[in-house]
C-alpha positions in Angstrom: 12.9 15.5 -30.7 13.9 17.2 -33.8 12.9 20.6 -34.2 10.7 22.2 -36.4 13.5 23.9 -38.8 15.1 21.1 -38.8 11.9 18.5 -39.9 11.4 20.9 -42.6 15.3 20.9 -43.8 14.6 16.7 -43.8 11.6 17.1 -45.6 13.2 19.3 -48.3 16.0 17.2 -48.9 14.0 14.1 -49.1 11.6 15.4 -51.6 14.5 16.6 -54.1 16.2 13.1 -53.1 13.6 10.9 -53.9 11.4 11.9 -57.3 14.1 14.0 -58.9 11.8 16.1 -61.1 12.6 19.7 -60.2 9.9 21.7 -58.6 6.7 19.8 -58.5 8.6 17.3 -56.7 9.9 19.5 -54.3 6.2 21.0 -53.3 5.1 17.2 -52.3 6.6 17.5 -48.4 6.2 21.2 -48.8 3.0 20.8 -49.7 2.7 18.4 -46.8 4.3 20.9 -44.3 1.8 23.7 -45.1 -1.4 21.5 -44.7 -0.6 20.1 -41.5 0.5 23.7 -40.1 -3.0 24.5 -41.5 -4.7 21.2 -39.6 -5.2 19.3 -42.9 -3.2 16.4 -43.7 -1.6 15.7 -47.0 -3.2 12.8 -49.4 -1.2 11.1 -52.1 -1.9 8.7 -54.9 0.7 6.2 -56.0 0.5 3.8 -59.2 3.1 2.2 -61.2 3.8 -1.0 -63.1 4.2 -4.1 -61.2 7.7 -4.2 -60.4 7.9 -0.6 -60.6 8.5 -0.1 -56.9 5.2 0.7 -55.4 5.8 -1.3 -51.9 9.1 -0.3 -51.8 8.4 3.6 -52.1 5.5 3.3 -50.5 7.3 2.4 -47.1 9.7 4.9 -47.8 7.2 7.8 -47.8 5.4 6.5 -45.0 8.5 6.4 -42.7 9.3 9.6 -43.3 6.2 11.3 -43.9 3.8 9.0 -41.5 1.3 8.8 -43.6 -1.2 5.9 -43.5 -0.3 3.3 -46.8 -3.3 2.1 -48.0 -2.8 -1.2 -50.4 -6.8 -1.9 -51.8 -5.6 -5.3 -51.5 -4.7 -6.0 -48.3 -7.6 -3.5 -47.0 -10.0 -6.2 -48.9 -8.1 -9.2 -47.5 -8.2 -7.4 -44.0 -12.3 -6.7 -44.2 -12.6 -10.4 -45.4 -10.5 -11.6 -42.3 -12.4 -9.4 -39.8 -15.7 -10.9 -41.2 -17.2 -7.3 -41.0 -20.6 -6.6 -43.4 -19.0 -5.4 -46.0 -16.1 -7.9 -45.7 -18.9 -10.9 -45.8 -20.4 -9.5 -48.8 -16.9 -9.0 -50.9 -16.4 -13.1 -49.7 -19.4 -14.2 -51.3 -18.2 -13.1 -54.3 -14.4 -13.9 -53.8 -15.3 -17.6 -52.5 -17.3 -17.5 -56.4 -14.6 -17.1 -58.0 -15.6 -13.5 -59.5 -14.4 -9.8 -58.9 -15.6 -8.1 -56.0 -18.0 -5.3 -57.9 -17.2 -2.0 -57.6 -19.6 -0.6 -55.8 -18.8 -3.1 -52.5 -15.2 -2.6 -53.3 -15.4 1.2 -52.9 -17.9 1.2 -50.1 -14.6 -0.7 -48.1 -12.6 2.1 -49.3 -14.6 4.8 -48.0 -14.8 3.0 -44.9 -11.2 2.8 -44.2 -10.5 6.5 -45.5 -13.5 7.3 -42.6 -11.3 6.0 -40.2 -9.3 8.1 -37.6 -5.8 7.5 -38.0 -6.6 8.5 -42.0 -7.9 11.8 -41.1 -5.1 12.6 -38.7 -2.2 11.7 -40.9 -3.8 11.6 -44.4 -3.6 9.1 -47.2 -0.9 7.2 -49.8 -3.6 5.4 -51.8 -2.0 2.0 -53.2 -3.9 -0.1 -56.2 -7.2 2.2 -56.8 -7.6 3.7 -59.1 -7.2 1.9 -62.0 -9.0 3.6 -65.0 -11.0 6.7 -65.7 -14.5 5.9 -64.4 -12.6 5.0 -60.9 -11.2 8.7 -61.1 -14.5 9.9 -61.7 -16.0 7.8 -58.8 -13.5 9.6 -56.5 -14.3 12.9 -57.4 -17.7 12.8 -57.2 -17.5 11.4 -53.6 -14.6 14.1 -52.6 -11.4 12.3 -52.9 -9.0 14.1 -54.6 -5.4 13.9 -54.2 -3.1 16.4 -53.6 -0.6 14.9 -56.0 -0.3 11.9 -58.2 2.7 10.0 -58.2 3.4 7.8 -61.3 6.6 5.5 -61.3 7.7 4.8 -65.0 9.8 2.1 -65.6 9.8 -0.3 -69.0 8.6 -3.3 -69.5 11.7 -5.3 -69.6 13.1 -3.9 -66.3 9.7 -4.9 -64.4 9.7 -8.3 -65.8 13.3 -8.7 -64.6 12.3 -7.2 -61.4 9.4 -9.5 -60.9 10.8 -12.7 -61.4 14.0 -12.1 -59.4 11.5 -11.6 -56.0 11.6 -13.9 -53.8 9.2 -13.4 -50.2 10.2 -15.0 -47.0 7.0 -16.3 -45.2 8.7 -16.4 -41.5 9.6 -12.6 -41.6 7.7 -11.1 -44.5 10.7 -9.5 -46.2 10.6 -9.6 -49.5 14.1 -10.1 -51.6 15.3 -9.8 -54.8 17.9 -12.8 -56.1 20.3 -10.0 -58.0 19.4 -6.4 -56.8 19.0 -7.0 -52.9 19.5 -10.9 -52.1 18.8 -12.8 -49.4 21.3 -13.6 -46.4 23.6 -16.6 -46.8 21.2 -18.4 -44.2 20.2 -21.5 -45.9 17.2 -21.7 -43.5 16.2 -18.7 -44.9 17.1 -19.7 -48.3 15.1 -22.6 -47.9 11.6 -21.5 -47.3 12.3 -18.6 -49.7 8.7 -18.4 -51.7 8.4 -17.6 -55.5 4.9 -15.8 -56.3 3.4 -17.6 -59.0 2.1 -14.8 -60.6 5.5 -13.3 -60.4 6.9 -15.6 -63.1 7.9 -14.2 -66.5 5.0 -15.3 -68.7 2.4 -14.0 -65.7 4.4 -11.0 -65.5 3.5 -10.0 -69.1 0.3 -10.5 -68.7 0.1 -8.6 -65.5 1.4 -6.0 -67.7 -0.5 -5.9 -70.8 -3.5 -5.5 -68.2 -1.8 -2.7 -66.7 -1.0 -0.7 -69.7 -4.5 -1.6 -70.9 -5.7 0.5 -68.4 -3.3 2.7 -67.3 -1.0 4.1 -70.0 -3.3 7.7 -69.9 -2.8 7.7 -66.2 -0.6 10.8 -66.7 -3.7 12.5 -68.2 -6.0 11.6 -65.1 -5.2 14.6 -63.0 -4.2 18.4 -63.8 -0.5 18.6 -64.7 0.1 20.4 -61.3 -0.4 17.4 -59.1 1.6 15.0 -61.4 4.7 13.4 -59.5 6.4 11.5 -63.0 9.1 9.5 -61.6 11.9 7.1 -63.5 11.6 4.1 -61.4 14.0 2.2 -63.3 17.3 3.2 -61.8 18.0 1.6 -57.8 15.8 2.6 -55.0 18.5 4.8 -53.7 18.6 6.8 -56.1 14.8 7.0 -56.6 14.5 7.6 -53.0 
């Protein structure tokens, strides 16, 4: 078990490691440190560009910080799959063919930010919010983050990054064909899957929604709780 001292020591270096961006990068596992001596667990945001590294990150901080990753859309899939109320109703509309409204959409959330293992180990919200009115809707029912990490990268580099991925359906990994490629195993290489909405003409338009909505994201939240990362060189040295 490592000791305290030394967890800290980690949790410095990480934080430097990872988002690069002087001090208000370096308070994130601080930050962390002194709420949990303090019995209150540390809650993050996390947005980005497709193909800016959201998943990827994501499972970095929660390794290291144990924090529970929430991804809005595999919390809907999961309440749709465990049939519960709220679940049923968000089908209904799903099995429609239109958006799930908001207001059943953010009831699920605060339903799985209720839940236990959230208020132990706090919160890396994934995918929500999107725009101002969603910020607004989390204020006024108390959750704020702590701080607000926003991966840059350009347009051409998430492009490039989306249409080189490649997800194996066996194992779940998820590859890239030039930055980190699958193994030589043409069974895996075989059943390798290509979103389609990762192809480059959906990948601009994923885009141009994104920006549509989020370019002000940087604006959303006080300065002081603004994480700005540059996503676009490798994950090592991101991370």
């Amino acid at each position: 078990c490592r000791s305290h001292a030394t967890m800290v020591s980690r949790l410095r270096t990480f934080a430097w490691a990872t988002f690069g961006t002087g001090a208000a990068a370096f308070s994130v596992y601080m930050y962390a440190d002194e709420t949990r001596a303090h019995s209150r667990p540390v809650n993050l945001l996390i947005s980005g560009a497709p193909g800016s590294g959201k998943g990827t990150q994501s499972a970095n901080l929660v390794r290291d910080m144990k924090i529970v990753h929430i991804s809005t859309g595999d919390m809907l899939r999961d309440e749709v799959a465990a049939q519960t109320p709220l679940g049923l109703k968000a089908k209904k509309f799903m099995d429609d063919g239109h958006l799930v409204p908001e207001e059943v959409f953010f009831d699920i959330l605060k339903a799985r930010l209720s839940q236990s293992d959230v208020k132990e180990r706090g919160w890396l919200l994934d995918g929500f919010p999107r725009n101002r009115a969603q910020v607004a809707l989390m204020n006024k029912n108390g959750l704020i983050p702590d701080k607000f990490i926003l991966l840059q990268v350009s347009d051409d580099i998430a492009v490039a990054r989306m249409s080189g991925r490649r997800t194996d359906p066996v194992t779940g990994k998820i590859y890239h064909m030039v930055y980190n490629p699958p193994p030589n195993d043409p069974a895996v290489l075989k059943r390798l899957e290509h979103r389609s909405d990762d192809s480059e003409e959906k990948a601009k338009v994923r885009l141009a929604s994104f920006h549509k909505n989020m370019d002000d994201a940087v604006n959303w939240y006080p300065a002081e709780k603004n994480i700005v990362v540059d996503a676009a060189k490798s994950e090592a040295d991101v991370y």
